[in-house]
C-alpha positions in Angstrom: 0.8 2.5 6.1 0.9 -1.1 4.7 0.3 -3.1 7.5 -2.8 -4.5 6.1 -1.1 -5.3 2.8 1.5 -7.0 4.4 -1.0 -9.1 6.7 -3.4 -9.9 3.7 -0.4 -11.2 1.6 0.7 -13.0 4.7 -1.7 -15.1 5.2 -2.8 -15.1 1.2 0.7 -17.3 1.1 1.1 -19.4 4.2 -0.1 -21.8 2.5 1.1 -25.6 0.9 -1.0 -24.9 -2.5 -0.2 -21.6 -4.5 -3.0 -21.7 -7.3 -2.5 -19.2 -10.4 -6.1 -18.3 -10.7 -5.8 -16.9 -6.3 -3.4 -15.3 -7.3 -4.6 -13.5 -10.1 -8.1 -13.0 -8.1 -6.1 -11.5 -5.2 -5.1 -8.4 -7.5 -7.7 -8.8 -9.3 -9.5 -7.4 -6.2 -7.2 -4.7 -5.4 -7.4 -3.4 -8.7 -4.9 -5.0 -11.3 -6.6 -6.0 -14.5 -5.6 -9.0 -16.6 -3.0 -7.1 -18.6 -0.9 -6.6 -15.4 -1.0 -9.8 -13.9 1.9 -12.7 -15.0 1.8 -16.2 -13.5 4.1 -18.9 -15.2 5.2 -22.5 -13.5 9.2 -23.4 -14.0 10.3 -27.2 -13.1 13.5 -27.2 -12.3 15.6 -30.6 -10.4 14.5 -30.0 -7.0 10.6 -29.6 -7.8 8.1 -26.5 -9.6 8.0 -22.6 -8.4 5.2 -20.1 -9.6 6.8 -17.2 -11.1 5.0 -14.1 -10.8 5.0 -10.3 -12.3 2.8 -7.5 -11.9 2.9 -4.2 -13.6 1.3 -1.9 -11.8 1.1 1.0 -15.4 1.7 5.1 -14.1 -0.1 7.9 -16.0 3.2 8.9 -17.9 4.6 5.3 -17.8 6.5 3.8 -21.1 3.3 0.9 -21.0 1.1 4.1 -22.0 3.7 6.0 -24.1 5.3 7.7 -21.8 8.5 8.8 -20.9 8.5 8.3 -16.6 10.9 6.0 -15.6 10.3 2.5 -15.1 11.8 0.9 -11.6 11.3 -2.7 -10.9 10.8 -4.9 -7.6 11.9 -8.2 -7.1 10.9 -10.2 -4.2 14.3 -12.8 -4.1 14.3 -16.1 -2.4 14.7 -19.5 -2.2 11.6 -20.8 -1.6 8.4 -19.4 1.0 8.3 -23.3 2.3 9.8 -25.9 3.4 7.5 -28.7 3.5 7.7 -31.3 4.1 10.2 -30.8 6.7 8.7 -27.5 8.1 4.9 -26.3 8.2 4.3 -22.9 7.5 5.9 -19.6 6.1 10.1 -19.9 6.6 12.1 -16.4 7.1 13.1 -17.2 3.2 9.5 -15.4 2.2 9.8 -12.1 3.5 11.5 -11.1 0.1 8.2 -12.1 -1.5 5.9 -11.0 1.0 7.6 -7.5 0.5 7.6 -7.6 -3.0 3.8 -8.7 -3.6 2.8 -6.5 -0.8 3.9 -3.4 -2.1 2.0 -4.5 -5.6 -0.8 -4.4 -3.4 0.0 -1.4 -1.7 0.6 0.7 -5.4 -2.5 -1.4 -7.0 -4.9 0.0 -4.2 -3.3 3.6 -4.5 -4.1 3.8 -7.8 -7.4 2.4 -7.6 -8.3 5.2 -5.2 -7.1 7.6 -7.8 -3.1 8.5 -6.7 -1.7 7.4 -9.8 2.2 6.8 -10.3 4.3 8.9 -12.3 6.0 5.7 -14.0 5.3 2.1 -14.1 6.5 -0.2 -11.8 7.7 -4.3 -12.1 7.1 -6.2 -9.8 8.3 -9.9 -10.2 9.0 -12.7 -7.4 8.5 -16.6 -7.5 6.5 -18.7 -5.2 7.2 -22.2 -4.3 6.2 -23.5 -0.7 8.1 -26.9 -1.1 11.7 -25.8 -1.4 14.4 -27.5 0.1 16.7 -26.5 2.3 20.6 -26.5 2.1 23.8 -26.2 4.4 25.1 -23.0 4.9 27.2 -21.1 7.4 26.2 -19.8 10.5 22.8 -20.9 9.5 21.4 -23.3 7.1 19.8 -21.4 4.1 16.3 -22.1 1.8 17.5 -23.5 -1.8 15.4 -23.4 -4.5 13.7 -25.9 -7.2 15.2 -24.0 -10.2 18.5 -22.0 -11.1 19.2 -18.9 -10.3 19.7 -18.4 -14.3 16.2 -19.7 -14.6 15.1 -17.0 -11.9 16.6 -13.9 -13.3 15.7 -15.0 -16.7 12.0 -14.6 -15.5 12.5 -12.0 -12.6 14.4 -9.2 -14.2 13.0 -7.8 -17.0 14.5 -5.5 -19.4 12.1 -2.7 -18.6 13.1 -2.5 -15.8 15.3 1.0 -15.6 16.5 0.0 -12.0 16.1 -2.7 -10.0 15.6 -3.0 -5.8 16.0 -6.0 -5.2 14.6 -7.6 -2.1 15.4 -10.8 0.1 16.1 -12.1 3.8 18.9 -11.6 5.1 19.5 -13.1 8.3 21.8 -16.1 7.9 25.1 -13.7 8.8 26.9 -12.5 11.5 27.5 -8.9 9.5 24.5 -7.4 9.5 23.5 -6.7 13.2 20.5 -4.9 13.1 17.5 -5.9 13.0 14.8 -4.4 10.4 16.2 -3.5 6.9 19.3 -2.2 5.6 20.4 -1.3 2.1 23.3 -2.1 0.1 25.7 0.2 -2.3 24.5 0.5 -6.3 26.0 -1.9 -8.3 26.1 -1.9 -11.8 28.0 -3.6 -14.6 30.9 -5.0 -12.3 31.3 -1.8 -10.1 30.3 -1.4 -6.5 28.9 2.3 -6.6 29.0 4.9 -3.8 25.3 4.9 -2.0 23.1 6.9 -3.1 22.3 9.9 -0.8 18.1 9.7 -2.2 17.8 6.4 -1.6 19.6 7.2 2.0 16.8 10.3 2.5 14.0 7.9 1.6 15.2 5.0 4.6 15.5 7.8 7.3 12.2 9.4 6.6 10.2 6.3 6.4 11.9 4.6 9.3 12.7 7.9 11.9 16.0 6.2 12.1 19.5 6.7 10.6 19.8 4.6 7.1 21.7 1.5 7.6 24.1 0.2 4.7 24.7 -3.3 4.6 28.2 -4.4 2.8 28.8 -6.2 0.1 31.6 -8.0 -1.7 33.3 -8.6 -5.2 32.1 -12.4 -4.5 28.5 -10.9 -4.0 28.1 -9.1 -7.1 29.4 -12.2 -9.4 27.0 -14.9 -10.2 26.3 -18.3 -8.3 28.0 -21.1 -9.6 31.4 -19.9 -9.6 32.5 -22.0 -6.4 32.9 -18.6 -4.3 31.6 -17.4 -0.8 28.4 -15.2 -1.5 26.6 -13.7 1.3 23.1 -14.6 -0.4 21.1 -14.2 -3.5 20.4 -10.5 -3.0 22.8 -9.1 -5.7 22.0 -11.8 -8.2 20.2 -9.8 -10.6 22.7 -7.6 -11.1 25.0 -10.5 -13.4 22.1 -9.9 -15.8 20.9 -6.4 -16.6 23.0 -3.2 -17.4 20.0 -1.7 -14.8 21.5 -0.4 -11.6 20.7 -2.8 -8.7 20.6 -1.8 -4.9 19.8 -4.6 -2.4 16.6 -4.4 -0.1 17.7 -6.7 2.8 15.4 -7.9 5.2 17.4 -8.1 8.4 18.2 -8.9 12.3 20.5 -8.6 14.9 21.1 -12.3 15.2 22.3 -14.9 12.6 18.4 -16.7 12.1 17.8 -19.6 9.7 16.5 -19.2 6.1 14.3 -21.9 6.9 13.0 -21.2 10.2 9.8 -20.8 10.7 7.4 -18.1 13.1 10.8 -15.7 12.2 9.2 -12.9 10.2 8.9 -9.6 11.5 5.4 -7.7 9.9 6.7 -4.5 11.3 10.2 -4.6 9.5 8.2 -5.7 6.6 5.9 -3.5 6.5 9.2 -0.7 6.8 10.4 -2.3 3.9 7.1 -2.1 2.0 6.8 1.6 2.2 10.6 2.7 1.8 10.2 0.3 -1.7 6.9 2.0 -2.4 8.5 5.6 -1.9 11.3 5.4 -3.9 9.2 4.0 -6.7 6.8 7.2 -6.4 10.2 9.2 -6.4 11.5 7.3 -9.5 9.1 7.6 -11.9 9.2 10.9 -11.2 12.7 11.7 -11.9 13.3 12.7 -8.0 15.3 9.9 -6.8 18.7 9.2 -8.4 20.0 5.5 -7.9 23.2 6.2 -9.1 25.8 9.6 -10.6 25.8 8.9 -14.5 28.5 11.1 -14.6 30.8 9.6 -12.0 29.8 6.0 -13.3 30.7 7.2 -16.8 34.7 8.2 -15.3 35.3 5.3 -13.4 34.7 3.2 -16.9 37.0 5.5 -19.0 39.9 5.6 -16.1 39.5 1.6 -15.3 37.7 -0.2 -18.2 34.8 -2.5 -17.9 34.0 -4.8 -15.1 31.4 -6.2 -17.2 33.7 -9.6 -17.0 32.5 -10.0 -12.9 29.1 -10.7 -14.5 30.2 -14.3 -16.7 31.3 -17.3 -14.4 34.9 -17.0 -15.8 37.3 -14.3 -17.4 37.4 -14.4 -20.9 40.8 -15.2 -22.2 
């Protein structure tokens, strides 16, 4: 259960002032130590975000010299405000609340003495005056900096596979409402689903899995004047790291920058299927993607690497 976690970073956020030193403090008291905890401010054109990553170190992790598998988390959004037009947390923050709550969640597991096979990442960015932009069905959160300048901070090359987690509501495709994953992507290829990840999401939510699609367009990076469903697949232009989308979702098309439209309960789902498959990881008992199969497709077909650049290189 991570009910509390999610209600502790909740609250921790809904908030207009984000200081580094709360933050820090915050983990602090669930068990981080300085060594873990990241905080850095970016200023981009539309105003400042607070970058932050945790590394929550296993027993056999690569931070200690081990050889467990190192999975990373990223909390992706826009902004978790939209003052001063809105007061209050906007659906935009569940991808953070997810993210930092599960760093709560694996910091206090570890503190009581279950320690993680591998290491874990866990990165999101924090701004509660972000402004919001036109989008269809639904107007969407923007943010104050690039998305360059997000993945450049937010995935990190130790990071051996990435989940990456944001709200997705703003759509008229996914109609269900809690969380849904997406395929594996990796390198320009849109992998099959992987069957472990598909075990974990039944057994942590009783339910069937649900599988959310995505597109070519999705999987390329912003700028390139195409349709993209949102930032979910982002980090994907930027690391050879498989990436699978963690998408917060509903049955109805609901703003990125409403607020009083998150869901602790789907959350909290979300919290524990991300915290599972990172136990399962590190591991070596959860496969994100076949190597082998991977390995074919790029020796019938060639690289897709080129779907990660904003143009084909002639």
């Amino acid at each position: 259960m991570a009910l509390k976690q999610v209600i502790e970073v909740y609250e921790f956020l809904d908030s207009p002032v984000i200081r580094e030193s709360e933050i820090k403090e915050f983990f602090h008291s669930h068990g981080l130590d300085e060594t873990e905890i990241e905080t850095r401010k970016a200023v981009g054109d539309e105003g400042e975000t607070l970058f932050v990553k945790i590394q929550v170190k296993g027993k056999a992790g690569k931070s200690k010299g081990g050889k467990a598998r190192t999975i990373g988390i990223i909390g992706r959004l826009g902004g978790i405000g939209a003052r001063p037009h809105k007061i209050g947390l906007v659906s935009d923050a569940d991808g953070a609340i997810t993210a930092l709550a599960a760093a709560a969640k694996l910091a206090e597991t570890r503190k009581k003495g279950d320690v993680l096979h591998g290491d874990v990442i866990i990165t999101t960015h924090l701004c509660p005056y972000s402004p919001i932009i036109p989008h269809h069905p639904v107007p969407f959160m923007g943010s104050p900096v690039s998305v360059d300048v997000m993945n450049s901070f937010e995935v990190d090359e130790r990071m051996e596979a990435i989940l990456s987690i944001d709200t997705t509501k703003g759509n008229r495709i996914i109609n269900h409402k809690g969380f849904a994953i997406s395929p594996t992507v990796k390198d320009g290829y849109i992998l099959r689903v992987s069957e472990d990840l598909l075990d974990i999401m039944q057994i942590v939510t009783g339910k069937l899995p649900v599988v959310f699609p995505i597109t070519t367009q999705d999987i390329t990076p912003y700028g390139n004047e195409v349709y993209h469903l949102n930032s979910i697949m982002q980090p994907t232009t930027v690391t050879p790291a498989p990436v699978v989308g963690v998408a917060i979702t509903t049955e109805v098309a609901v703003p990125g920058s409403a607020t009083g439209a998150s869901h602790s309960i789907d959350i909290e789902m979300a919290v524990r299927f991300v915290v599972e498959v990172a136990k399962a990881f590190g591991e070596g008992a959860c496969s994100i993607y076949d190597e082998k199969e991977f390995e074919r497709l790029v020796s019938l077909y060639g690289s897709l690497e080129h779907l990660k650049t904003l143009a084909k290189k002639s």
